[in-house]
C-alpha positions in Angstrom: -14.4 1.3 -10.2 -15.3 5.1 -11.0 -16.2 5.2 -14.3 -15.1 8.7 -13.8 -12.0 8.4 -11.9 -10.1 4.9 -12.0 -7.7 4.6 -9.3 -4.2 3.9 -10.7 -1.3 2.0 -9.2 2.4 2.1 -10.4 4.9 -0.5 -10.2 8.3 -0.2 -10.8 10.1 3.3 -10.2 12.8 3.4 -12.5 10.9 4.2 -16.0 7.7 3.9 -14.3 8.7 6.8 -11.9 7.9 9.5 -15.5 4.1 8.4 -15.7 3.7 9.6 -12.2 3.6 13.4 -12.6 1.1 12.2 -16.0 -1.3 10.1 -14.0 -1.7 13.0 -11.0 -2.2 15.7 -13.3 -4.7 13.9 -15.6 -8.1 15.0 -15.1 -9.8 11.7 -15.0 -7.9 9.4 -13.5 -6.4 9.5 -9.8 -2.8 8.2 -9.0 -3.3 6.4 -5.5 0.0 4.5 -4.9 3.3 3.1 -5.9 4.9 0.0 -5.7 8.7 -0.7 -5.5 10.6 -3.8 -3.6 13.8 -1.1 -2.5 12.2 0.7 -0.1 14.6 3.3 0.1 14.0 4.4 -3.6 10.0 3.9 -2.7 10.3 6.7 0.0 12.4 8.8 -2.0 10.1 8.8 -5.0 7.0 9.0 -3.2 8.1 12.1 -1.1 9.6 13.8 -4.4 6.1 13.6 -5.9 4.0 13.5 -2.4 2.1 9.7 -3.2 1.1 8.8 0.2 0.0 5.1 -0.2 3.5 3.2 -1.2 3.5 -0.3 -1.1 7.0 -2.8 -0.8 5.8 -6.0 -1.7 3.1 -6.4 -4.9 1.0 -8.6 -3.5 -0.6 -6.0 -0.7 -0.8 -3.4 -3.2 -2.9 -6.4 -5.4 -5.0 -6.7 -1.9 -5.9 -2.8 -2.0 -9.8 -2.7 -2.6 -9.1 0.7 -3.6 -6.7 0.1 -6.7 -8.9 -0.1 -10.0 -6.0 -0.8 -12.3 -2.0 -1.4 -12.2 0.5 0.1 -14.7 3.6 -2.3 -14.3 7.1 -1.2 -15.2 9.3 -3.5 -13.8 11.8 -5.9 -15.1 11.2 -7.7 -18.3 11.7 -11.3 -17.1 8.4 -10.2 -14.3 6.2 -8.7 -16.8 3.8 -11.9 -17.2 4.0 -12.7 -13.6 2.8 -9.5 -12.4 0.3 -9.1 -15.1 -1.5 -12.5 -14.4 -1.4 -11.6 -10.8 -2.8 -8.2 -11.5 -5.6 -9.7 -13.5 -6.0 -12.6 -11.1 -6.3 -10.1 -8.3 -9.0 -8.1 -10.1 -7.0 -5.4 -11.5 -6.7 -4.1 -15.3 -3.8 -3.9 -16.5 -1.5 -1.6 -18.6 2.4 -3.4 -18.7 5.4 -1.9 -20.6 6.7 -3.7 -23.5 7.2 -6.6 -23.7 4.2 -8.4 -23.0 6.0 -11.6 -22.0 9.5 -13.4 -22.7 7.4 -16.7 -24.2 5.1 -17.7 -26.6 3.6 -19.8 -23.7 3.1 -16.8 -20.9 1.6 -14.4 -24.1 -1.4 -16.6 -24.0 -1.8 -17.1 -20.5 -2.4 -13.5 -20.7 -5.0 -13.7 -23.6 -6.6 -16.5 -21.7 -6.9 -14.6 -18.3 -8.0 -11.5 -19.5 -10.4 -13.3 -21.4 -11.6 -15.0 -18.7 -12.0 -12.5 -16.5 -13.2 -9.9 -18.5 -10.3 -7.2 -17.5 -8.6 -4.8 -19.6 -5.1 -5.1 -20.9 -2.9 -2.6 -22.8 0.9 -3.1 -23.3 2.1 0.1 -23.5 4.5 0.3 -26.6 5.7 3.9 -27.2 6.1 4.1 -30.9 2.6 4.1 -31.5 1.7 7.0 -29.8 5.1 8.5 -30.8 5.0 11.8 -32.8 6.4 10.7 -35.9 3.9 7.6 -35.9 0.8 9.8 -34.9 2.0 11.6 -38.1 2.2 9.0 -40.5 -1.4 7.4 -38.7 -2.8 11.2 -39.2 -1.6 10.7 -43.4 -2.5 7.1 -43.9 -5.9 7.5 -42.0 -6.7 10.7 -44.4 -6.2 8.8 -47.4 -2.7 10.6 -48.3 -0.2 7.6 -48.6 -3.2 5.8 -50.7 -2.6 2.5 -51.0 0.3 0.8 -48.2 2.8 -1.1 -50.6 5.4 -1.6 -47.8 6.3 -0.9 -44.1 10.3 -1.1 -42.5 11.4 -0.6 -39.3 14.3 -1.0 -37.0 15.3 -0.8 -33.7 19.5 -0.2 -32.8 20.6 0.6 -29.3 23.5 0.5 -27.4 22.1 -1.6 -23.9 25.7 -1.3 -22.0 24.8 -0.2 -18.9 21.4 -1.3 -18.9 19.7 -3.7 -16.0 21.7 -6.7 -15.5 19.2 -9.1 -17.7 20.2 -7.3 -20.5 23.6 -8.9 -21.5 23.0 -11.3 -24.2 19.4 -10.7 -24.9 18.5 -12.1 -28.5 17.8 -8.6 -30.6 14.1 -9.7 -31.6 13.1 -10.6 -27.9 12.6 -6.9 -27.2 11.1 -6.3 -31.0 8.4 -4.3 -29.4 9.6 -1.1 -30.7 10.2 -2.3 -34.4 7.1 -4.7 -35.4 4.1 -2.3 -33.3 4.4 0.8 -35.7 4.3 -2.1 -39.1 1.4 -3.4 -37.9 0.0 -0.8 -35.7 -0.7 1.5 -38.6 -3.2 -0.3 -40.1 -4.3 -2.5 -37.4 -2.9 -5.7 -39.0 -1.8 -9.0 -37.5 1.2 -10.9 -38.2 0.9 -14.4 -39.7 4.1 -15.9 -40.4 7.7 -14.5 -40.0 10.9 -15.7 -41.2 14.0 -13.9 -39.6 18.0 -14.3 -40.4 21.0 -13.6 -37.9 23.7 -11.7 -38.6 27.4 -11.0 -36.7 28.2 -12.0 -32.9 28.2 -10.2 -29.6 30.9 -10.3 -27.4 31.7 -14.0 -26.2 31.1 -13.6 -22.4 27.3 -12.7 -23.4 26.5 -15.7 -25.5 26.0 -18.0 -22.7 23.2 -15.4 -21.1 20.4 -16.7 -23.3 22.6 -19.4 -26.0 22.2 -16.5 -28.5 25.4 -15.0 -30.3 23.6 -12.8 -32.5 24.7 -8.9 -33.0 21.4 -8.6 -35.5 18.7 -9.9 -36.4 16.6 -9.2 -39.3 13.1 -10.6 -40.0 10.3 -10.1 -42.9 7.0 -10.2 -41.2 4.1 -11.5 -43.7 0.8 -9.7 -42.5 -2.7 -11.8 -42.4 -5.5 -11.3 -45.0 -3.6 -8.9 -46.5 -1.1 -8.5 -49.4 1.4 -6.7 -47.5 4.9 -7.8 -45.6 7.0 -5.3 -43.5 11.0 -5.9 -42.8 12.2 -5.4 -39.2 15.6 -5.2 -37.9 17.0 -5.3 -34.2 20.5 -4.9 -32.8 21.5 -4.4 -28.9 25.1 -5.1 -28.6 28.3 -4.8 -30.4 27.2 -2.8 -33.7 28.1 1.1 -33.9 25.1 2.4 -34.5 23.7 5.9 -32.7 20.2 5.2 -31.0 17.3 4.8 -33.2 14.2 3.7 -33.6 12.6 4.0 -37.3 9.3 3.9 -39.2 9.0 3.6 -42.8 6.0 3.9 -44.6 6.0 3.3 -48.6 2.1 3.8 -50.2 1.4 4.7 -53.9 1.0 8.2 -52.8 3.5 9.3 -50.5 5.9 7.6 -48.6 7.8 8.9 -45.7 11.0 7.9 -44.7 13.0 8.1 -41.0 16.2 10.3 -41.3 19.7 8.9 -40.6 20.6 10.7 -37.6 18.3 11.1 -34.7 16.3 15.0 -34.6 16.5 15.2 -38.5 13.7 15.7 -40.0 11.1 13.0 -41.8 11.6 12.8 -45.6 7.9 12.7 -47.8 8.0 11.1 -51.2 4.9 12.1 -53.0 4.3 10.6 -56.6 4.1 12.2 -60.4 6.2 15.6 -59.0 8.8 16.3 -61.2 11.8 14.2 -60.0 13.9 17.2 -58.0 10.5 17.9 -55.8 9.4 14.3 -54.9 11.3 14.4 -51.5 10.2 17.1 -48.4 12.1 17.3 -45.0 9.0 17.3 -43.0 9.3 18.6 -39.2 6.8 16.1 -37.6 4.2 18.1 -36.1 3.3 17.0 -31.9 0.3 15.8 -31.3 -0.1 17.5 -27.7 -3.3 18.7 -29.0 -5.2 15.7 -28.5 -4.2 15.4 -25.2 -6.0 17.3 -21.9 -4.3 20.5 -21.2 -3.3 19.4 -18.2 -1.3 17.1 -19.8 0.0 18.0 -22.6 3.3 19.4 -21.7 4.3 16.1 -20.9 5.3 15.1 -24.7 8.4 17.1 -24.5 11.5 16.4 -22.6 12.4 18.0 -19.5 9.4 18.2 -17.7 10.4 15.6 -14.9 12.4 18.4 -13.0 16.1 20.3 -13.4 17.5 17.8 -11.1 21.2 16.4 -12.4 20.1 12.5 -13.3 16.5 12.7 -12.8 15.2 11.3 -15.6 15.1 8.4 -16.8 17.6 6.5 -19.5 14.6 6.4 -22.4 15.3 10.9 -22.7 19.1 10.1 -21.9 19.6 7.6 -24.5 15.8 7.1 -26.5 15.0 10.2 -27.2 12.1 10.9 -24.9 9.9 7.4 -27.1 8.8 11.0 -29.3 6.9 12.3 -26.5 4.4 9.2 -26.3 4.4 8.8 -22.0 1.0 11.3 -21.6 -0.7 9.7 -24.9 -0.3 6.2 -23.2 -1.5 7.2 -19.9 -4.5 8.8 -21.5 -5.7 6.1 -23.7 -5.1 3.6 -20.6 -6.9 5.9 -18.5 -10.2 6.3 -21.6 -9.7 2.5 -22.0 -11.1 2.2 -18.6 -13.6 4.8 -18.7 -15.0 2.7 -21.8 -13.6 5.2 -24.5 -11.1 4.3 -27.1 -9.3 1.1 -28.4 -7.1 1.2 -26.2 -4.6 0.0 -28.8 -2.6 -3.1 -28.4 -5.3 -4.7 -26.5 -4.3 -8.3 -25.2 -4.5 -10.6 -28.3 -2.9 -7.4 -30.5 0.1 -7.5 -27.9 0.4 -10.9 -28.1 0.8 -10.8 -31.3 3.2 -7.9 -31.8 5.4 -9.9 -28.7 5.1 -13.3 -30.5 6.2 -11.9 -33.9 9.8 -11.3 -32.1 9.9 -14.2 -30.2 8.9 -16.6 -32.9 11.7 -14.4 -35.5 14.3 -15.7 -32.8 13.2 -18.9 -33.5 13.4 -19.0 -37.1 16.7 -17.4 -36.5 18.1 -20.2 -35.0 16.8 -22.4 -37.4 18.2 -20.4 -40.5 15.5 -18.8 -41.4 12.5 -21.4 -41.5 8.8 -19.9 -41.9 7.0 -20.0 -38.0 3.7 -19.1 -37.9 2.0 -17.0 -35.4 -0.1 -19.0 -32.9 -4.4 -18.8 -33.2 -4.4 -16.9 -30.1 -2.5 -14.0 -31.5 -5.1 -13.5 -34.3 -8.4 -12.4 -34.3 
């Protein structure tokens, strides 16, 4: 591999279809092919955005010599298939959330990136989201002082969605909830408990023998004195689309308005009571991005055309303009710069945290630890 110039494949065209325009305009990093089973849809992406090298079936794009690394975006259900193979083959790895669907295929993962010595990053778009990069920027400076408390939530509407959607237990795809509570300061998860709450339609429960509308979990962090409260829902709840951060320190505090594109809310301590809240536009972050790139953390750069982007601007908001900040950090992971954050075991850790809450779900609540593996 270049250390320069790593040679990046994409998988999956629906979502993963946005990072193309990010990984051909980046400076260091060179897009040299796609990979999609409908070969229709491969054609017509790869002419839109002129990729020559388009592969139908995975395992001769894993055969290519030339591919360095493979950014996967397909179905959830394929994630730790095509990651082991793509580590197995040689390949590093950056894989949208989540890591895996079990506790089992998470360390499989850890084990074979281990092994092998290959990078992984799970590409979880809160973290590199605005708003987070915000709150990081304050609680990195000093300015929230000490943490006290961390909340987060994750409602959306999934009718509509791929057909593995239907019925999917709320704190399998926790991803977006649990990273920012322990991404901020680079904790770990130890144990969780979690509670249900309401049913989904009947016709869904059979999907995955999970009848829950909601499910909320408290997350107790390791070696710390800290615990953060999660909360997921995907079906059957009226709730507009959002994905929230709370961060409560003995400084400031910031809180996530109640209706999507309001502004953030800072508490900051001893002001005379009228003056300790602040709507706060969150600043972007496109500054710490290559010019090349850094259009890319608005909306509507993906072209005019009716339907052409994806469901995550549609319905999600855009993730808060985190696409380019998780191509770049892949992309410096591999050149040996930057964390590269969540790294293998910190993904398997953030993934496990939900899987592990559905589990204590079922069991009313019961304390499950988080496997060795996960912690580091």
């Amino acid at each position: 591999m270049s250390a320069s110039k790593p040679n990046i494949a994409i998988v999956g065209l629906g979502f993963g279809a946005e990072f193309i325009p990010i990984y051909q305009r980046h400076p260091n990093a060179e897009l040299a092919a796609i990979c999609q089973r409908n070969e229709t849809h491969l054609n017509e992406i790869g002419d839109k955005y002129g990729v020559e090298k388009r592969y139908s079936n995975y395992a001769d794009l894993l055969a290519d010599p030339e591919i360095d690394a493979i950014h996967i975006n397909t179905a959830i259900p394929d994630h730790a298939a095509h990651t082991i193979a793509a580590l197995e083959a040689g390949k590093h790895v950056a894989c949208t959330v989540p890591m895996a669907t079990s506790v089992d295929d998470c360390r499989r993962i850890v084990e074979v990136s281990k092994s092998t010595g290959l990078k992984y990053m799970m590409m979880e778009t809160v973290v590199y989201a605005r708003e987070f990069l915000f709150m990081k920027e304050l609680y990195d400076k000093g300015e929230l002082g000490k943490l006290q408390f961390l909340k987060a939530s994750h409602q959306q509407d999934m009718e509509g969605w791929p057909g593995y959607w239907p019925g999917l237990p709320p704190m399998h795809y926790a991803t977006h909830c649990v990273g920012p509570v322990l991404g901020l300061g680079r904790n770990q998860a130890e144990y969780v408990s979690c509670f249900a709450s309401g049913t989904i339609s009947e016709e869904m429960h059979a999907c995955y023998g999970s009848p829950y509308a909601v499910e909320t979990c408290h997350i107790k962090f390791k070696d710390s004195d800290l615990s953060a409260l999660v909360y997921r829902s995907l079906f059957d709840v009226a709730r507009q689309y959002r994905e929230s951060f709370e961060v409560y320190g003995t400084k400031k505090s910031v809180e996530w308005p109640l209706i999507e594109g309001e502004p953030l809310v800072v508490h900051t301590a001893k002001k005379p009571e009228p003056e300790i809240p602040e709507k706060v536009e969150s600043p972007d972050y496109a500054h710490l991005l290559p010019a090349e790139i850094a259009p890319f953390t608005t909306g509507g750069v993906y072209g005019s055309d009716e339907g052409s982007e994806h469901l995550s601007f549609t319905q999600g908001g855009g993730h808060g303009g985190s696409h380019p900040h998780l191509a770049h950090q892949f992309i410096e992971l591999l050149r040996g710069n930057g964390e590269g954050y969540p790294n293998a075991v910190q993904s398997a850790n953030i993934t496990c945290t939900g899987i592990l809450a559905h589990e204590s779900a079922q069991q009313g609540g019961k304390i499950i630890h988080l496997p060795e593996f996960t912690l580091s």
